[in-house]
N, C-alpha and C positions, 0 to 999 in steps of 0.2 A: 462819804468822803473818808477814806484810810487815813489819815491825820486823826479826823473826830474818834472815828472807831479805835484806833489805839492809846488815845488819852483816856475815852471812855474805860478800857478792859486793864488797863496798868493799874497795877497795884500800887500806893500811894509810896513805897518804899524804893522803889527805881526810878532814876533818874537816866535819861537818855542823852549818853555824851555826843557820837555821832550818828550820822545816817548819810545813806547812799542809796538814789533808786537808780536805778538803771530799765530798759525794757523787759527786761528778763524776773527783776524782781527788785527785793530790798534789804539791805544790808545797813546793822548798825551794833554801835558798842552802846552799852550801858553798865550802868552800877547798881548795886539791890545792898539791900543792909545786912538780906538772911538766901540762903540757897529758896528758902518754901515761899519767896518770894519770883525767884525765877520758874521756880516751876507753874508757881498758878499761871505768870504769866507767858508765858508756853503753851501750856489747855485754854487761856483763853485768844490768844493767836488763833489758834486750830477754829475757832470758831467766829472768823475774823470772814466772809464770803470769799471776796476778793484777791487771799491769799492762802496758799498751801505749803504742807510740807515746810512748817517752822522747824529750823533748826538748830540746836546750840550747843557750837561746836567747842568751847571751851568757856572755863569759868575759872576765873584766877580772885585768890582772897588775898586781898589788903589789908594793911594793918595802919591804921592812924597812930603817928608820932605826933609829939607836942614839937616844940622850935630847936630844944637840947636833943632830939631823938630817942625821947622815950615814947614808949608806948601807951595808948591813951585807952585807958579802959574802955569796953565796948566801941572802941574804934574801927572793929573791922567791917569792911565792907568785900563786896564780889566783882569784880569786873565781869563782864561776860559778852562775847557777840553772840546776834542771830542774823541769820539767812532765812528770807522767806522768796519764793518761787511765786509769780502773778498765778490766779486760776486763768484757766484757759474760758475766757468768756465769749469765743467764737460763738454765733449763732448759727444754729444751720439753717439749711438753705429753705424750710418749711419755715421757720420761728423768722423768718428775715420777709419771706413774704406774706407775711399778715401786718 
């Protein structure tokens, strides 16, 4: 199940704001505390069967304010989306008749 396998390989610091599957693939926003968070989870994508060619096309850093609009020490966090492309799991026509 692609749900299990991406709870399983996320690193405990991202959290997954949205998600979009479509036929073609899956698309979603997340947040991470540190960049070496997106990246693990990126290399561990790639090693997701299911899914190819993870990719992440932008990464925006946030900064936590308190309620006055100051800024809250170690406040900042990363927005980021990924794009991931389904594997092409067609069977051929020898693996289909067995």
């Amino acid at each position: 199940n692609l749900i299990t396998e991406l709870e399983k390989r996320m690193p405990s610091g991202i959290n997954i704001q949205n998600m979009n599957a479509s036929d073609e693939g899956l698309n979603f926003t997340a947040v991470a505390t540190d960049k070496k968070q997106i990246a693990v989870f990126d290399q561990q994508l790639k090693q997701i069967g299911c899914i190819v060619d993870p990719f992440v096309p932008n990464i925006a850093r946030d900064s936590a304010v308190d309620a006055d609009g100051n800024a809250i020490a170690d406040g900042v966090t990363y927005q980021f989306d990924v794009t991931c492309n389904y594997a092409d799991i067609t069977l051929s026509t020898e693996a289909q008749a067995q």
